[in-house]
PDB file of N, CA, C and O in Angstrom:
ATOM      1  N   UNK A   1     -65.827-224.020 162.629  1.00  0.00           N
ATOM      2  CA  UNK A   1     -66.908-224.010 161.669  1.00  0.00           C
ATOM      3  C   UNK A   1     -66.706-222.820 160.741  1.00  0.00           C
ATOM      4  O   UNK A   1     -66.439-221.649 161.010  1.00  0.00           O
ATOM      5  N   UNK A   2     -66.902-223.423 159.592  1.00  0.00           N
ATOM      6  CA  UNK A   2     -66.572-221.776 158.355  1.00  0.00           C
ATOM      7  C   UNK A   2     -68.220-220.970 158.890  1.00  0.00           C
ATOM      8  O   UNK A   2     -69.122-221.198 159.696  1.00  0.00           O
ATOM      9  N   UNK A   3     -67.830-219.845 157.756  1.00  0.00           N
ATOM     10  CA  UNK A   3     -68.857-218.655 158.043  1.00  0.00           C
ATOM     11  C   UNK A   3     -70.107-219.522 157.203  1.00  0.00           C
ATOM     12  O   UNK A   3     -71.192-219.677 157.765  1.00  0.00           O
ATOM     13  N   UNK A   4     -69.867-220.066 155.832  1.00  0.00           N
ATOM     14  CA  UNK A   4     -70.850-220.400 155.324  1.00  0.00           C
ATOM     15  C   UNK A   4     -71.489-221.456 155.684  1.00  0.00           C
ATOM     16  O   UNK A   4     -72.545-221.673 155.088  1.00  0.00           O
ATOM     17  N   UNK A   5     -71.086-222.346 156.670  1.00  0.00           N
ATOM     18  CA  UNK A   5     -71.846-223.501 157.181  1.00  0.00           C
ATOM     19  C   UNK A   5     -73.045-222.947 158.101  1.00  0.00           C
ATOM     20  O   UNK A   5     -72.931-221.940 158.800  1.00  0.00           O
ATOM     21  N   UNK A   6     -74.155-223.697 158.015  1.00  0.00           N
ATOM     22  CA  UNK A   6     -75.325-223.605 158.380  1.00  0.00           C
ATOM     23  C   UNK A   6     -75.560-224.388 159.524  1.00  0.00           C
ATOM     24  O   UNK A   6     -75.067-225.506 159.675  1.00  0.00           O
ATOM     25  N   UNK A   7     -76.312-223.825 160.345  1.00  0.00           N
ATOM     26  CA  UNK A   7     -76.552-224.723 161.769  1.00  0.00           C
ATOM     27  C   UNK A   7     -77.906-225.234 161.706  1.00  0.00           C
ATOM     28  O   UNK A   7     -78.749-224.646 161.028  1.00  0.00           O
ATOM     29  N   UNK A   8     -78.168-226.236 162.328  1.00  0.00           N
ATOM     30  CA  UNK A   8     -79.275-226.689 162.840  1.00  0.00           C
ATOM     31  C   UNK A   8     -80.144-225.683 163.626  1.00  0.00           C
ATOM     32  O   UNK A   8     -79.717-224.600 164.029  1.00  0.00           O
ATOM     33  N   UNK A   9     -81.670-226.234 163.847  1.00  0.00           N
ATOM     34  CA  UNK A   9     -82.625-225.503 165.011  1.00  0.00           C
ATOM     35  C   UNK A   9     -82.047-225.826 166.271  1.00  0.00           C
ATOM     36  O   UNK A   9     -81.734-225.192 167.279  1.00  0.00           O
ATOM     37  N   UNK A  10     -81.992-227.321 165.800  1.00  0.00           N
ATOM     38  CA  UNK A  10     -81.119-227.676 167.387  1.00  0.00           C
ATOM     39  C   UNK A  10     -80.447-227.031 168.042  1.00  0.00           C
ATOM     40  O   UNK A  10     -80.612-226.244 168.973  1.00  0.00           O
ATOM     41  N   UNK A  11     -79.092-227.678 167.115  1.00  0.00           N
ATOM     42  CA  UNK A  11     -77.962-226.175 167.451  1.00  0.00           C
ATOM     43  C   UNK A  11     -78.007-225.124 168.106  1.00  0.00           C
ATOM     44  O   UNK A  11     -77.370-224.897 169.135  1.00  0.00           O
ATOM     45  N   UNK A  12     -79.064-224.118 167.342  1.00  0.00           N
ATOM     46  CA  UNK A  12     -78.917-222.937 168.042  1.00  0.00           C
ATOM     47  C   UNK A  12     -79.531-223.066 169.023  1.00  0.00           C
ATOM     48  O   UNK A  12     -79.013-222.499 169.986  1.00  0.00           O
ATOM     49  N   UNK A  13     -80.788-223.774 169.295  1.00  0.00           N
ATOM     50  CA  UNK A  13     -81.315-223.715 170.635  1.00  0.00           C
ATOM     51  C   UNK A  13     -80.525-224.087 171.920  1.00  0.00           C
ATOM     52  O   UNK A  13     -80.535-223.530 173.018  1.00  0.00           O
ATOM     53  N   UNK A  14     -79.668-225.443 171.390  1.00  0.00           N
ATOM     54  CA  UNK A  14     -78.331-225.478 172.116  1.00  0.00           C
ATOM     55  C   UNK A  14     -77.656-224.628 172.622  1.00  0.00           C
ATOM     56  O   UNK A  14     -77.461-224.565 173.836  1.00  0.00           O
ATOM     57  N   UNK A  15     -77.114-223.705 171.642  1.00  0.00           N
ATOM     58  CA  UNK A  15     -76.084-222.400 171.973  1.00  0.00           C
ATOM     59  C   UNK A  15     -77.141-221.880 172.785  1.00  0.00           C
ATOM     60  O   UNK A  15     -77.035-222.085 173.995  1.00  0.00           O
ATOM     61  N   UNK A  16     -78.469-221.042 172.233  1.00  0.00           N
ATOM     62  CA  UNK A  16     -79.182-220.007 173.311  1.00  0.00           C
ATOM     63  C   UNK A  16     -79.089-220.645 174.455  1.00  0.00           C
ATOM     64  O   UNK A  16     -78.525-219.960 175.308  1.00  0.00           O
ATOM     65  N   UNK A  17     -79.542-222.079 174.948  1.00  0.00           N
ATOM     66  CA  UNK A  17     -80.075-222.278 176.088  1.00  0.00           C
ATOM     67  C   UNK A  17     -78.018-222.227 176.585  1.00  0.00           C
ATOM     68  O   UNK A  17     -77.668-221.660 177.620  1.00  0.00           O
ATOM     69  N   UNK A  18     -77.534-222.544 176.143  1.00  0.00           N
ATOM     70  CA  UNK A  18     -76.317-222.472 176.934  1.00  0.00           C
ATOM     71  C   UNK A  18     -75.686-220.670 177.194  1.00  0.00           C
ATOM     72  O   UNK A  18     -74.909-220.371 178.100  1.00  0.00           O
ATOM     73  N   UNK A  19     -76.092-219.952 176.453  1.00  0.00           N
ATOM     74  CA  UNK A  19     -75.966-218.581 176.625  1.00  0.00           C
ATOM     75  C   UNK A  19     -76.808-218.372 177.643  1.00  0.00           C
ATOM     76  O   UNK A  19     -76.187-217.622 178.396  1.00  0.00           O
ATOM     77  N   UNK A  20     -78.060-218.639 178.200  1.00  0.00           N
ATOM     78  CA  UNK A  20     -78.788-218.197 179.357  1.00  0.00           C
ATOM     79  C   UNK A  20     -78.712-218.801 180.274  1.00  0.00           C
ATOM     80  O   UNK A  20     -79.237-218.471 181.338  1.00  0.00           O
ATOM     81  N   UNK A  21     -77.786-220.228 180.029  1.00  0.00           N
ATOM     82  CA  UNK A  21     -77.652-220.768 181.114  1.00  0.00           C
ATOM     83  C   UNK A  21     -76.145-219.876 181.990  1.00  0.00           C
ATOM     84  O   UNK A  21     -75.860-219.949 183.185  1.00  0.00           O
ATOM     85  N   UNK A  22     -75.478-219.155 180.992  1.00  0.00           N
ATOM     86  CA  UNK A  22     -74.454-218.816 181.592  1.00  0.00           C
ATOM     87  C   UNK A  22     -74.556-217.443 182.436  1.00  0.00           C
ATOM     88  O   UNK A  22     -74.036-216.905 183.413  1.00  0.00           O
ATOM     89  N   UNK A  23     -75.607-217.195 181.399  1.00  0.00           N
ATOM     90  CA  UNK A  23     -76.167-215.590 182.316  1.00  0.00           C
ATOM     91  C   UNK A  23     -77.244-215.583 183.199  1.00  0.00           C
ATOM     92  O   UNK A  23     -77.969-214.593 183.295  1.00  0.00           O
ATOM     93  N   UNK A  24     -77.437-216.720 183.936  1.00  0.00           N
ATOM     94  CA  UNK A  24     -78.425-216.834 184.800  1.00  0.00           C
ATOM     95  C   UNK A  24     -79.664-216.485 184.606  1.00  0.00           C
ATOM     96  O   UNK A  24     -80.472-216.272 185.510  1.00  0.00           O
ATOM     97  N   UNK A  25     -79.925-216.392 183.198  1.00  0.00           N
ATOM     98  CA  UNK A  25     -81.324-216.262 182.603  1.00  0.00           C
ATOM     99  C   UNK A  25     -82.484-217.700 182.859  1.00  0.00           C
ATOM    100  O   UNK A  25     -82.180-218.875 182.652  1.00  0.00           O
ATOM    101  N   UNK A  26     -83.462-217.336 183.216  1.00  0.00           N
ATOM    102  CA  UNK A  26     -84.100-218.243 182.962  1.00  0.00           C
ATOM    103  C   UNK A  26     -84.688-218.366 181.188  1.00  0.00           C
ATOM    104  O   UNK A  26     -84.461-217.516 180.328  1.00  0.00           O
ATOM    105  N   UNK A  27     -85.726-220.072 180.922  1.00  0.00           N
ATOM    106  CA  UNK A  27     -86.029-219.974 179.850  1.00  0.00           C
ATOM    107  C   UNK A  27     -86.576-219.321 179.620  1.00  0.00           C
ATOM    108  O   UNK A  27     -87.324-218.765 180.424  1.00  0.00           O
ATOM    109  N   UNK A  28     -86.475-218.967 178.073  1.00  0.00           N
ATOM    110  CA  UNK A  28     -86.797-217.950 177.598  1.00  0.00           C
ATOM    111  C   UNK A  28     -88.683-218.617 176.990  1.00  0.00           C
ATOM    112  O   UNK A  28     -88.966-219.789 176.742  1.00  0.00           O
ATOM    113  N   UNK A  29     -89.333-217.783 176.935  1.00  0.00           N
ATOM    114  CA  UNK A  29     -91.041-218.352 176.511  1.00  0.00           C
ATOM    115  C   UNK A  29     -91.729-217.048 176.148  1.00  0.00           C
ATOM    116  O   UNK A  29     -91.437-215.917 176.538  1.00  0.00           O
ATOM    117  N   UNK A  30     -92.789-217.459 175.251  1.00  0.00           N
ATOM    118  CA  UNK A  30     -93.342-216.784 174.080  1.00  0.00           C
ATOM    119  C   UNK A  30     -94.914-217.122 174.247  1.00  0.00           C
ATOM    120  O   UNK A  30     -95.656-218.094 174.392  1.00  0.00           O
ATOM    121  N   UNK A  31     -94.960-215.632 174.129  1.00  0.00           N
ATOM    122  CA  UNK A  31     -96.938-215.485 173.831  1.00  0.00           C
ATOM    123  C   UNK A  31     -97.471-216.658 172.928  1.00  0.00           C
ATOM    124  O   UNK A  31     -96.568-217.173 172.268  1.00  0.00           O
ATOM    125  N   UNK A  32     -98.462-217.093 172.777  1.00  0.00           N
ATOM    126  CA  UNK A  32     -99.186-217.684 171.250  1.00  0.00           C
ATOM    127  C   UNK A  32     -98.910-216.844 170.094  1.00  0.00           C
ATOM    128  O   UNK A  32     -98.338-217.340 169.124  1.00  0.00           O
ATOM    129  N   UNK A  33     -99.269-215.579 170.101  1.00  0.00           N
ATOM    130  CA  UNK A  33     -99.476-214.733 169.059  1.00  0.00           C
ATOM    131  C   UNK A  33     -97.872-215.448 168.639  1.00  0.00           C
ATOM    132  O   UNK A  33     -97.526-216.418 167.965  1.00  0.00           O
ATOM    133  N   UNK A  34     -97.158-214.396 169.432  1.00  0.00           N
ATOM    134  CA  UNK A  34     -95.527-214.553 168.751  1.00  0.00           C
ATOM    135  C   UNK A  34     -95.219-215.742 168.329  1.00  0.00           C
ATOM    136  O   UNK A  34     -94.687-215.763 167.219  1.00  0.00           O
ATOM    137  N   UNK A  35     -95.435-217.089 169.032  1.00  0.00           N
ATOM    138  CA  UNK A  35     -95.185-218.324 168.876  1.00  0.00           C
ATOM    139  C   UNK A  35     -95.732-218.768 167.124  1.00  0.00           C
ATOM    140  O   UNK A  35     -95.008-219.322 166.297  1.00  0.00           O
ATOM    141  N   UNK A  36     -97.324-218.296 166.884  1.00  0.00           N
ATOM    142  CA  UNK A  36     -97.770-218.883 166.130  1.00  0.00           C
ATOM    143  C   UNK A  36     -96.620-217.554 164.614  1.00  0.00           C
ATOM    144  O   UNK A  36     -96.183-217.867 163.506  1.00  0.00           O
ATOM    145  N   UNK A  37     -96.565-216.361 165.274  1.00  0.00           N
ATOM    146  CA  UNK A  37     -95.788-215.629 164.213  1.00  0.00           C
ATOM    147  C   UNK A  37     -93.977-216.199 164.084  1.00  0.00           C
ATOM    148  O   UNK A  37     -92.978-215.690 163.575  1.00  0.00           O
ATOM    149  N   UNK A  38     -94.144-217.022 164.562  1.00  0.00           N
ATOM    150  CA  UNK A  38     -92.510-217.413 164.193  1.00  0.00           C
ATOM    151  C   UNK A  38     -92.475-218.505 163.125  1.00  0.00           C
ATOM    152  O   UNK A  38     -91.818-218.430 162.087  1.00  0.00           O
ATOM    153  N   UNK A  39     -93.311-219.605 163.517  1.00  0.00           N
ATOM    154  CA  UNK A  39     -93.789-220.678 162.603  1.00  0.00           C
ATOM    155  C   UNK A  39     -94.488-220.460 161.627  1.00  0.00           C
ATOM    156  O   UNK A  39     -94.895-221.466 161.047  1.00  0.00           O
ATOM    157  N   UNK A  40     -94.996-218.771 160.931  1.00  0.00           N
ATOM    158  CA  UNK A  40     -95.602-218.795 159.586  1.00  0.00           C
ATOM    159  C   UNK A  40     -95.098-219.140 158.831  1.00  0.00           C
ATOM    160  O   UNK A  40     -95.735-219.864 158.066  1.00  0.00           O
ATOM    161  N   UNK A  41     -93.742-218.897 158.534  1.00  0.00           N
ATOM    162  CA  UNK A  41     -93.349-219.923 157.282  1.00  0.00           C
ATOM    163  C   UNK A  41     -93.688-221.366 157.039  1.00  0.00           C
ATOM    164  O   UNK A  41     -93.963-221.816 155.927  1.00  0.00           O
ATOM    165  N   UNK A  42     -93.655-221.965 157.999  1.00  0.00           N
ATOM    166  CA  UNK A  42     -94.362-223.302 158.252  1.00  0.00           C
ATOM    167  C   UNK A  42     -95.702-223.619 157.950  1.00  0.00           C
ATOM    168  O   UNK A  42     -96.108-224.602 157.329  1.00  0.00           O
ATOM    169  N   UNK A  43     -96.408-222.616 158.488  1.00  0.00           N
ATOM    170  CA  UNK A  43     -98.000-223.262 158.448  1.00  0.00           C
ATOM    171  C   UNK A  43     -98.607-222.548 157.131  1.00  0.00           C
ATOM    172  O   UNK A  43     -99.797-222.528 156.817  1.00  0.00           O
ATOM    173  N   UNK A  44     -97.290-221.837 156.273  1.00  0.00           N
ATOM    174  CA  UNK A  44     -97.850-220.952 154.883  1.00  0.00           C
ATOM    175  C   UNK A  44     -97.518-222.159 153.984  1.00  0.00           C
ATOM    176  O   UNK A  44     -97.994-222.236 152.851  1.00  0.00           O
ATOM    177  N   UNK A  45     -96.688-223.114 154.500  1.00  0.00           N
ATOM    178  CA  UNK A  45     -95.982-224.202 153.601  1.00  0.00           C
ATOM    179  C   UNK A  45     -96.979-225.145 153.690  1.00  0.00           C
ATOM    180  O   UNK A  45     -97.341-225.519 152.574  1.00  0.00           O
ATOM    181  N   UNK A  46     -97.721-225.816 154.868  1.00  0.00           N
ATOM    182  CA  UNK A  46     -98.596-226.690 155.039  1.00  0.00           C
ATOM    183  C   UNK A  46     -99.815-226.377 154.544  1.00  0.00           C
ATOM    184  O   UNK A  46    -100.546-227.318 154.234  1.00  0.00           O
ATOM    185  N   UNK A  47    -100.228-225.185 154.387  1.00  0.00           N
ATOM    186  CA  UNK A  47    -101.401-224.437 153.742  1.00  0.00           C
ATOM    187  C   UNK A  47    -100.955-224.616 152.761  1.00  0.00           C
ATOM    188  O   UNK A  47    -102.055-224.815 152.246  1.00  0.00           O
ATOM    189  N   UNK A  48    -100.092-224.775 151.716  1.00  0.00           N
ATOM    190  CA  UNK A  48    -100.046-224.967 150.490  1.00  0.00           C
ATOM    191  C   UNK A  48    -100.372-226.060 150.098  1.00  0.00           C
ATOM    192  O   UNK A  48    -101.027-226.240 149.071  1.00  0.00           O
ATOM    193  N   UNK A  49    -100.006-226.869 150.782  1.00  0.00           N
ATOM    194  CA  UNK A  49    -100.067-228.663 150.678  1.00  0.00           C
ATOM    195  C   UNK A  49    -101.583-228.817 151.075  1.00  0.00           C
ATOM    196  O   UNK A  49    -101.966-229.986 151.024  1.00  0.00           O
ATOM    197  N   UNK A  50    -102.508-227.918 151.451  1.00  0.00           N
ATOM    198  CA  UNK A  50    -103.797-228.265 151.365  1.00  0.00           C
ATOM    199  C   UNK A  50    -104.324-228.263 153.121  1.00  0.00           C
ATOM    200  O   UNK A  50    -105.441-228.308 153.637  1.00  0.00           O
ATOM    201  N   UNK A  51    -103.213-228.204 153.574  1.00  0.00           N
ATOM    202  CA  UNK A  51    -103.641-228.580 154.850  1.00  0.00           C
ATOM    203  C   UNK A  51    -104.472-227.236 155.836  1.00  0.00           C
ATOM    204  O   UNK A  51    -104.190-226.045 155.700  1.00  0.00           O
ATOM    205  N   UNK A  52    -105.387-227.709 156.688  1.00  0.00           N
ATOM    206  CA  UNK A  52    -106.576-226.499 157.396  1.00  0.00           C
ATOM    207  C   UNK A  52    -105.850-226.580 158.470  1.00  0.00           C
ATOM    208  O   UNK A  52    -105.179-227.552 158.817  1.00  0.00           O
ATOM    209  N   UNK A  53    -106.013-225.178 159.225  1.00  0.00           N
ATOM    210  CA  UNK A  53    -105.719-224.555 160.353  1.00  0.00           C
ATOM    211  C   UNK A  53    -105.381-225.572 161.799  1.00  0.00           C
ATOM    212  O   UNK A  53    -104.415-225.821 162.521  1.00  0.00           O
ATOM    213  N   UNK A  54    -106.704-225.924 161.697  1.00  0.00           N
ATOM    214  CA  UNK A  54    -107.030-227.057 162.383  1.00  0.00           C
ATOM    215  C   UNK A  54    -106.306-228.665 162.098  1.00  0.00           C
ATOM    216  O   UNK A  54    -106.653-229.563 162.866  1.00  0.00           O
ATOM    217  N   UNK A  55    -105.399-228.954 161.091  1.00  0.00           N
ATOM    218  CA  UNK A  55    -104.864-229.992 160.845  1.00  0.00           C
ATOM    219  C   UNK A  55    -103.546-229.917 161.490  1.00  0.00           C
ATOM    220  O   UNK A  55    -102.800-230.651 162.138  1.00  0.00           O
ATOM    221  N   UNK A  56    -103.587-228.363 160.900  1.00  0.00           N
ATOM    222  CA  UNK A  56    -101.832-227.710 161.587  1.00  0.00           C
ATOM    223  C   UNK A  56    -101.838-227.794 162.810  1.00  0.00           C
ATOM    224  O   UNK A  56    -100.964-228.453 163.372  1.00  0.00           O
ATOM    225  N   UNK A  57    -102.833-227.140 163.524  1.00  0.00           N
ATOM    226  CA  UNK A  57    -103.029-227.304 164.907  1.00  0.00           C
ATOM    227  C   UNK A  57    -102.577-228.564 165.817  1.00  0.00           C
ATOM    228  O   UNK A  57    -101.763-228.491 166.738  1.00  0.00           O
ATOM    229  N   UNK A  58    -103.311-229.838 165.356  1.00  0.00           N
ATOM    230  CA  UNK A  58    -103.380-231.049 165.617  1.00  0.00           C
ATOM    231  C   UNK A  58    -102.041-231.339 165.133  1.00  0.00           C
ATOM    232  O   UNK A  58    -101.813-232.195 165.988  1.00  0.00           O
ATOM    233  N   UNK A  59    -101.225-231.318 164.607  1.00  0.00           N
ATOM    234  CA  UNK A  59     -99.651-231.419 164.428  1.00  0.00           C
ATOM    235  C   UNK A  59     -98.765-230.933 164.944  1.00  0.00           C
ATOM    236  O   UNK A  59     -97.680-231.464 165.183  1.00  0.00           O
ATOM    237  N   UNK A  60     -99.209-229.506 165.266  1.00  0.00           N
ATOM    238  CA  UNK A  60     -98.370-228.862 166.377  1.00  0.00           C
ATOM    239  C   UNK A  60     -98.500-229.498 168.284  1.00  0.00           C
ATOM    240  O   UNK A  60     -97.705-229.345 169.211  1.00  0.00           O
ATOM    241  N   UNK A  61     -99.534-230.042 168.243  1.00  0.00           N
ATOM    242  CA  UNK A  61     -99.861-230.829 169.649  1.00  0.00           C
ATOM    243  C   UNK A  61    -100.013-231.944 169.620  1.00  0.00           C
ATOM    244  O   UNK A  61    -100.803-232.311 170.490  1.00  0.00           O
ATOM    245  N   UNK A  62     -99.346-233.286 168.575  1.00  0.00           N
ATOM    246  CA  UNK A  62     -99.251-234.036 168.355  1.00  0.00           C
ATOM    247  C   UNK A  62     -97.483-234.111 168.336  1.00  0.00           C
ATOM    248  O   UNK A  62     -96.992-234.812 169.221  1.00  0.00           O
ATOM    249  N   UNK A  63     -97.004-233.766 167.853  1.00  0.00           N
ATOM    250  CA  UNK A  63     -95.373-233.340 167.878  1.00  0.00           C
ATOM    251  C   UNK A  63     -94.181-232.562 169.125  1.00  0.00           C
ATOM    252  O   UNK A  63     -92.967-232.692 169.276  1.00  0.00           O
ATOM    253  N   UNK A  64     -95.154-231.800 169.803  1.00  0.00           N
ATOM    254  CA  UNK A  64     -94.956-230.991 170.615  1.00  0.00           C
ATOM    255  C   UNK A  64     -95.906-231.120 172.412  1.00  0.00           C
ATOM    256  O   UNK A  64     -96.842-231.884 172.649  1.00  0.00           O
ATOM    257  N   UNK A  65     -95.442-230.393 173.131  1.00  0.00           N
ATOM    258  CA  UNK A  65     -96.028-230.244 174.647  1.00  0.00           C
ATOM    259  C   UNK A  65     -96.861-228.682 173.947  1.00  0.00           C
ATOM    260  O   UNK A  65     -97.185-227.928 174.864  1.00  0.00           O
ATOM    261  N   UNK A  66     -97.183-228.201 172.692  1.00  0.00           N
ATOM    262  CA  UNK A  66     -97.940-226.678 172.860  1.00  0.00           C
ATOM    263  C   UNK A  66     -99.320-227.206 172.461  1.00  0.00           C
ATOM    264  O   UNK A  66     -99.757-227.982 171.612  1.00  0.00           O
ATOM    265  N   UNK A  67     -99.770-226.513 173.358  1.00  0.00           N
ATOM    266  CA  UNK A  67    -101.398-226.807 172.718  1.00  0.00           C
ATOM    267  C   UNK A  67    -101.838-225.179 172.370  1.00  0.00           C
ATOM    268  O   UNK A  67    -101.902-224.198 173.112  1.00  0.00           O
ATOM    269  N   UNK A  68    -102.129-225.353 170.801  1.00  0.00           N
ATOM    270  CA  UNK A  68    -102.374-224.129 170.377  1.00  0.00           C
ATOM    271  C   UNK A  68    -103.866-224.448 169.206  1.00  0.00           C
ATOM    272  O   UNK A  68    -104.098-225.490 168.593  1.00  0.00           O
ATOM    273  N   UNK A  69    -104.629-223.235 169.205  1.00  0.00           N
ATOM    274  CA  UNK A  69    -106.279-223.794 167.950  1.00  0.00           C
ATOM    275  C   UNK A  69    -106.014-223.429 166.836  1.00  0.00           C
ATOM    276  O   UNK A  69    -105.014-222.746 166.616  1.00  0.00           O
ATOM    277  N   UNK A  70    -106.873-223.815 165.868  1.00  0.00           N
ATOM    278  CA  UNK A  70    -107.111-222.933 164.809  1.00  0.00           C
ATOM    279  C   UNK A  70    -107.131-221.584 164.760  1.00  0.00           C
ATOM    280  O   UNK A  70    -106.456-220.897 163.993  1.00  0.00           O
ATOM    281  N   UNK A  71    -108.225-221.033 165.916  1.00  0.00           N
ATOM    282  CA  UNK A  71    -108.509-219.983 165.519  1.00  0.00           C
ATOM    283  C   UNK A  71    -107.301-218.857 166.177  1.00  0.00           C
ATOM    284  O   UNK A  71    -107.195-217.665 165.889  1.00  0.00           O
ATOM    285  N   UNK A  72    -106.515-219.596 167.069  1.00  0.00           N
ATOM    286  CA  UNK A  72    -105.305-218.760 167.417  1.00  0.00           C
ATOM    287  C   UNK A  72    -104.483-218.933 165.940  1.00  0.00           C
ATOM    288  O   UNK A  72    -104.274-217.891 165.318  1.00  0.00           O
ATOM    289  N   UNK A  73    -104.048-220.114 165.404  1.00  0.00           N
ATOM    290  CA  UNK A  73    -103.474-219.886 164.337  1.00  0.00           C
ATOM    291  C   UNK A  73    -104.032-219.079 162.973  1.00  0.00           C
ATOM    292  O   UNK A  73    -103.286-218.821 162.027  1.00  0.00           O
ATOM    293  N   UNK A  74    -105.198-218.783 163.005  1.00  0.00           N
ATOM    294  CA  UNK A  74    -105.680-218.199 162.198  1.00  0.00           C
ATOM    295  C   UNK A  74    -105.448-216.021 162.656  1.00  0.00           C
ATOM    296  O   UNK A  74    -105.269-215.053 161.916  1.00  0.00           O
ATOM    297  N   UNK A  75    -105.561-216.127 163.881  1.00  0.00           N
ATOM    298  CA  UNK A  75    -105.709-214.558 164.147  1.00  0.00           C
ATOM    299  C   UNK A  75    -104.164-214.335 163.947  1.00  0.00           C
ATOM    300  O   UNK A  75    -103.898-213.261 163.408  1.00  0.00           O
ATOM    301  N   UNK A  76    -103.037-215.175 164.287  1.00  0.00           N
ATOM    302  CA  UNK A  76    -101.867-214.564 164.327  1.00  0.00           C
ATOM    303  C   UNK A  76    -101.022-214.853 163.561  1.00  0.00           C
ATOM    304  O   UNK A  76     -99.811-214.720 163.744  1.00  0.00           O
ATOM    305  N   UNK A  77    -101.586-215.304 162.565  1.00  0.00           N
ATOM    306  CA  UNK A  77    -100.427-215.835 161.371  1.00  0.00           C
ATOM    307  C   UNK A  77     -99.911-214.688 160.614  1.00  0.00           C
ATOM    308  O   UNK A  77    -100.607-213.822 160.084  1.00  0.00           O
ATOM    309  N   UNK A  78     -98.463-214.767 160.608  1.00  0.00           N
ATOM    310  CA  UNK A  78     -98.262-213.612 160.156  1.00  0.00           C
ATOM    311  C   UNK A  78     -97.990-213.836 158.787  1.00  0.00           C
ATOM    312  O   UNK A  78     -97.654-214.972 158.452  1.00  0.00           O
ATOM    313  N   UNK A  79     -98.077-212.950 157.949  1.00  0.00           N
ATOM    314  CA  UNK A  79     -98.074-212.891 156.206  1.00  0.00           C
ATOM    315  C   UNK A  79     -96.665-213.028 155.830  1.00  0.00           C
ATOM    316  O   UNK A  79     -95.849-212.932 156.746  1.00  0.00           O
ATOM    317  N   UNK A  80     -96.257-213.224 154.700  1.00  0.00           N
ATOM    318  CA  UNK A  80     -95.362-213.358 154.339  1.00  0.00           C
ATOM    319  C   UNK A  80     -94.948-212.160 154.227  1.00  0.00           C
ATOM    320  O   UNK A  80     -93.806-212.083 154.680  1.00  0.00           O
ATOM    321  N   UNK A  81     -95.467-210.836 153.701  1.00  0.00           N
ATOM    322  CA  UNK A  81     -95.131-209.549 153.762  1.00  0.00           C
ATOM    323  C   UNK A  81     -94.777-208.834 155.373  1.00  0.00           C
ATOM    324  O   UNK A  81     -93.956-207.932 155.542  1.00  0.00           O
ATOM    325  N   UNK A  82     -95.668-209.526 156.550  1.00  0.00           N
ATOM    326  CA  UNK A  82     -95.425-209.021 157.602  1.00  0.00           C
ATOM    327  C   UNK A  82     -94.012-209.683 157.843  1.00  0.00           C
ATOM    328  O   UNK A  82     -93.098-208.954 158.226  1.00  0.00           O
ATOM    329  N   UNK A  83     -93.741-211.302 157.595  1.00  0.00           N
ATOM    330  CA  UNK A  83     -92.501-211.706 157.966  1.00  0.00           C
ATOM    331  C   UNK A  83     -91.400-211.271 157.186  1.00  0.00           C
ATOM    332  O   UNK A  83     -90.260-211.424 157.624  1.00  0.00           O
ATOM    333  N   UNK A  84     -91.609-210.736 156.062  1.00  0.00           N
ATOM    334  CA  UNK A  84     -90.377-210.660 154.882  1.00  0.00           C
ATOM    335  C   UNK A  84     -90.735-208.801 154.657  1.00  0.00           C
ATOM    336  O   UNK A  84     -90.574-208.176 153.609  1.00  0.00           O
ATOM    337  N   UNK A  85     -91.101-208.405 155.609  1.00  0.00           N
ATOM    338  CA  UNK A  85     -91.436-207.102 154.995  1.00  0.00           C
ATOM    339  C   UNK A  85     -91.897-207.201 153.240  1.00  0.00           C
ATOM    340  O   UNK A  85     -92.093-208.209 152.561  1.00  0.00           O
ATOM    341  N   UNK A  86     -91.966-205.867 152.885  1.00  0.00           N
ATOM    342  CA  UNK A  86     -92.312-204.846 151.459  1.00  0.00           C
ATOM    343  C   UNK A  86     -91.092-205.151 150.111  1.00  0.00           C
ATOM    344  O   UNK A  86     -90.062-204.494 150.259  1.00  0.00           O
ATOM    345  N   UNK A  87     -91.115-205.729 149.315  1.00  0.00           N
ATOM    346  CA  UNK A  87     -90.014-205.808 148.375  1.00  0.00           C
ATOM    347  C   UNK A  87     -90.564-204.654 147.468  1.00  0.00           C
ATOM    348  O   UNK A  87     -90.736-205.039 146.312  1.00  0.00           O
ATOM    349  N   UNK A  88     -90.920-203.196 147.711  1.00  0.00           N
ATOM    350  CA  UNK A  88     -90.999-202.217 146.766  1.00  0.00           C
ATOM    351  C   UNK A  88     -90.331-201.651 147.156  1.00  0.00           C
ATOM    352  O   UNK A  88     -90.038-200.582 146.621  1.00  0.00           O
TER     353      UNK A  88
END
């Protein structure tokens, strides 16, 4: 694979889970907070499109085994400045 080719989510989850499978790691799992701060880019994108906390919610546990609320997605969403840091 060249340097500039791009991988899938898959993919890498592929590689990680095969990296911990080799180091006798178990899976790896994530708070809500962190969980809902990884997917802000996501739910800043669906908020654009109009969509409420609570719609996101219901998509994330409609798609998925996570059951997560509004108001968790609302306390831990992280900003685009918290995810992308300060461009000054």
């Amino acid at each position: 694979m060249k340097i500039s080719e791009t991988i899938s989510l898959q993919q890498a989850l592929q590689a990680q889970k095969a990296l911990r499978d080799a180091a006798g790691l178990e899976e790896e799992r994530f708070p809500i907070a962190e969980f809902v701060g990884m997917i802000s880019d996501e739910i800043e994108q669906l908020r654009r499109q109009g969509k409420t906390d609570e719609e996101i919610a219901a998509v994330i546990e409609e798609g998925s085994a996570v059951k997560v609320t509004a108001q968790e997605i609302s306390a831990h969403y992280a900003s685009p400045e918290r995810r992308h840091g300060s461009h000054e």
